[in-house]
C-alpha positions, 0 to 999 in steps of 0.5 A, spaced: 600 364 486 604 363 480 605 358 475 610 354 476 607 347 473 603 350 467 602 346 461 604 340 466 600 334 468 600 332 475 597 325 477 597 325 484 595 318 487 590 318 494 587 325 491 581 324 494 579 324 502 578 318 508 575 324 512 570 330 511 575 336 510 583 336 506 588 331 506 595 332 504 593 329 496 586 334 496 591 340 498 597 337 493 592 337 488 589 343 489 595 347 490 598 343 483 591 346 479 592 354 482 600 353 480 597 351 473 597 344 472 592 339 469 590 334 475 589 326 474 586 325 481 587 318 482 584 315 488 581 307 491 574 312 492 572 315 487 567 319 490 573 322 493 576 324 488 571 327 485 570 332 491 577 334 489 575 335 481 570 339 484 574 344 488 578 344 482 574 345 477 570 351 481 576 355 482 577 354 474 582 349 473 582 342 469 581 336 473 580 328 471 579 323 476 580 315 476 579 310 481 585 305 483 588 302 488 596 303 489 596 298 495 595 293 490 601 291 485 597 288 481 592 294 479 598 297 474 597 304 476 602 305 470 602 301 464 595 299 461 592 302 467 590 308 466 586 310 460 589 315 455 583 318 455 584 320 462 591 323 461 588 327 455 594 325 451 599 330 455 606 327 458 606 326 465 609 332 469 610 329 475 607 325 480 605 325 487 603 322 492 598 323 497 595 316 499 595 312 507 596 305 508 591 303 514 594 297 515 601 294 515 601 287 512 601 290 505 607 293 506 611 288 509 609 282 503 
C-alpha cells in the first residue's frame, strides 16, 4: 500500500461492526489507516469500534474511537459533538461512512 492519506485524518461514521467479521466501515478504516491516515472510528457501539482500534493499532497505525449515533440528528456529530481531544487538534481530511440503517422510519421524518 501506498500513502495516499498520510498526515490526513479520516473520521469514518459506522467504523465498528453489527456482526462478527468486517463491515464496509471496518475495512474503510483499516484501508485509510494502511494508506497512512489517522482514524477517528465513530460508531453508535462503541465496543466496536474499539475492535477496529485494535486491528489498527496492531498493524501500527493511529486510531481514536467515539460513541455516536448519526441516526439522530440531534447527536451533533459535528459542532460540540466530538471532543477536540479525540480529533487530536489535526484538520479533518475527509469523511466516510460506513453506517446502516435497521429501519426506515428515521429516514423518512
Amino acid at each position: 500500500m501506498g500513502n495516499r492519506v498520510e498526515g490526513k485524518v479520516a473520521l469514518v461514521a459506522g467504523a465498528g461492526s453489527i456482526a462478527p467479521g468486517w463491515s464496509n466501515g471496518r475495512a474503510a478504516s483499516v484501508l485509510y489507516a494502511r494508506e497512512g491516515a489517522k482514524v477517528f472510528a465513530a460508531d453508535i457501539r462503541l465496543e466496536t469500534a474499539q475492535e477496529t482500534k485494535e486491528i489498527i493499532d496492531g498493524e501500527g497505525g493511529e486510531c481514536t474511537t467515539f460513541q455516536v449515533d448519526v441516526s439522530n440528528a440531534g447527536a451533533r456529530v459535528c459542532g460540540g459533538g466530538l471532543p477536540a481531544k479525540g480529533l487530536r487538534l489535526f484538520e479533518v481530511g475527509f469523511l466516510a461512512s460506513g453506517n446502516g440503517c435497521s429501519g426506515w422510519q428515521g429516514l423518512l421524518e
